[in-house]
matplotlib code that plots the C-alpha trace (Angstrom):
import matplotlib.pyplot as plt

x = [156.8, 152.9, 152.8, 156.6, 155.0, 151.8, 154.0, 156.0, 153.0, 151.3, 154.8, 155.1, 151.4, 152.0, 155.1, 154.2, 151.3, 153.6, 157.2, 159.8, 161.6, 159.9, 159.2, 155.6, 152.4, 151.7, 154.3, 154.0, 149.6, 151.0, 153.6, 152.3, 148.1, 147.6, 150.0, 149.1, 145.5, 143.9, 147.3, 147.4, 143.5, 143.8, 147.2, 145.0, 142.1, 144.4, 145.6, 142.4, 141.0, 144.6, 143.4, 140.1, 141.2, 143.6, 141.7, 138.6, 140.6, 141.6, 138.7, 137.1, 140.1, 140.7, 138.2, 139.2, 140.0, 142.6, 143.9, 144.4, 146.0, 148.0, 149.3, 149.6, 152.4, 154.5, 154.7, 155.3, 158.1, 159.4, 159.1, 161.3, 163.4, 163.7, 164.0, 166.7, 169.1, 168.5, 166.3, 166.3, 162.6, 164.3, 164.8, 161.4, 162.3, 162.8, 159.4, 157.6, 159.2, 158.7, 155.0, 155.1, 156.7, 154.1, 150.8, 152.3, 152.6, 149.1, 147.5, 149.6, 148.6, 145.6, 145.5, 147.3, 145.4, 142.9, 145.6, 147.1, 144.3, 142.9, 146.5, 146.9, 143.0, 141.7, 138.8, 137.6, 136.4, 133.6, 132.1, 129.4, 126.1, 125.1, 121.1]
y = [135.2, 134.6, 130.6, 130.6, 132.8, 130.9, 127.3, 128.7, 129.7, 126.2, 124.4, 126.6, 126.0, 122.1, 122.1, 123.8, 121.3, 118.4, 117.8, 115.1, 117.4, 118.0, 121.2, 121.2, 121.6, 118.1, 117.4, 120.4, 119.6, 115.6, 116.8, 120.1, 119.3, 119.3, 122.6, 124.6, 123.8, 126.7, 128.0, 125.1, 125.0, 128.4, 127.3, 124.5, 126.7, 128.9, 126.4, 125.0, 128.6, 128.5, 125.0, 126.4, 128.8, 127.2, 124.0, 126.4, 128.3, 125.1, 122.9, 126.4, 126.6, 123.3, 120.9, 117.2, 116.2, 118.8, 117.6, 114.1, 115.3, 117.4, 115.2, 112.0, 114.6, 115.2, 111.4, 110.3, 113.0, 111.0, 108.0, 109.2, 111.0, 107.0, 105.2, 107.3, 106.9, 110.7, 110.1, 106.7, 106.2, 104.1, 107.1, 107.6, 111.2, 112.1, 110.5, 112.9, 116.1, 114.7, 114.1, 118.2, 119.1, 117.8, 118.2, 122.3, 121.6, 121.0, 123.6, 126.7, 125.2, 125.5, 128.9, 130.5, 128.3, 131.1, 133.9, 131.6, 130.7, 134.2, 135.1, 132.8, 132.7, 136.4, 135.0, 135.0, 132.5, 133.7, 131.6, 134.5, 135.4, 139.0, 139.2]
z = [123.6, 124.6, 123.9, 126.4, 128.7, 129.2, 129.8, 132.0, 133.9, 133.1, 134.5, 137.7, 138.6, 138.1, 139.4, 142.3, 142.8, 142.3, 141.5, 142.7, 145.3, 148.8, 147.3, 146.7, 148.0, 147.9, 150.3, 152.6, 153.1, 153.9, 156.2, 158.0, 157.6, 161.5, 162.2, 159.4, 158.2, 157.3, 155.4, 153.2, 152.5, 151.4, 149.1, 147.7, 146.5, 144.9, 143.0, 142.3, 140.8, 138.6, 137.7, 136.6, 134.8, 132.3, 132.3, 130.7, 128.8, 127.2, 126.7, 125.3, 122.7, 121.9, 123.4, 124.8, 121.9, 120.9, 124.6, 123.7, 120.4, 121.8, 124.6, 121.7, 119.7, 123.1, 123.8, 120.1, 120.6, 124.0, 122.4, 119.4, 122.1, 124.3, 121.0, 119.9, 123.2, 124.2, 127.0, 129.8, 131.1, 133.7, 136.0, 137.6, 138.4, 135.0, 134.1, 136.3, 134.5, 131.2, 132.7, 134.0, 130.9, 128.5, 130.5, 130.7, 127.3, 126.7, 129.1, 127.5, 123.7, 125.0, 126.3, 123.4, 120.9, 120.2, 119.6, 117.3, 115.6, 114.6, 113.9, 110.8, 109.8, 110.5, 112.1, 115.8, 117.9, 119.9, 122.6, 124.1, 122.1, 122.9, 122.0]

ax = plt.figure().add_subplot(projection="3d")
ax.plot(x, y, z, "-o")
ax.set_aspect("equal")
plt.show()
């Protein structure tokens, strides 16, 4: 339940960033910035501290590289998926899921990396030194 959890989180934050229906902030800062200016300014640092938060969480658990890795897996799977018949890349709407799909993909692998880790070895990853 903690790895769903976490990418449900990790899709709503970049869904709510960008998606392709109007509902988004992306669109509502392009089409409301002179109205509502100090509303969407304070939307867009909320998302950037969300941002900062997984994005740490990750690169502490699993580094860039376990990024890239990560990210290589979900698109060999898309590719298997296209060369299979399931999926049409053709659609550029259903590109941009897939895209939210796997880059949620990657943030809550990332966040529940550690959890995981000390689950099946016993041991801790500890990135603070108390003197």
């Amino acid at each position: 339940m903690g790895l769903f959890l976490r990418w449900v989180f990790a899709f709503l934050l970049l869904a709510a960033t960008y998606n392709p229906t109007p509902y988004n902030f992306v669109s509502w800062a392009l089409a409301s910035y002179q109205t509502q200016l100090p509303l969407i300014v304070l939307s867009g640092l909320v998302l950037v501290v969300a941002y900062i938060v997984y994005l740490t969480a990750t690169l502490r658990s699993i580094g860039l590289f376990g990024m890239i890795l990560v990210l290589a897996i979900v698109a060999a799977i898309v590719w298997v998926l296209y060369d299979r018949g399931f999926i049409n890349l053709a659609n550029p709407t259903l590109n941009t899921w897939i895209a939210l799909f796997s880059l949620s993909l990657v943030l809550a692998i990332g966040m529940y990396w550690s959890i995981l880790w000390r689950r099946i070895s016993g041991q801790l990853e500890v990135d603070d030194n108390d003197p």
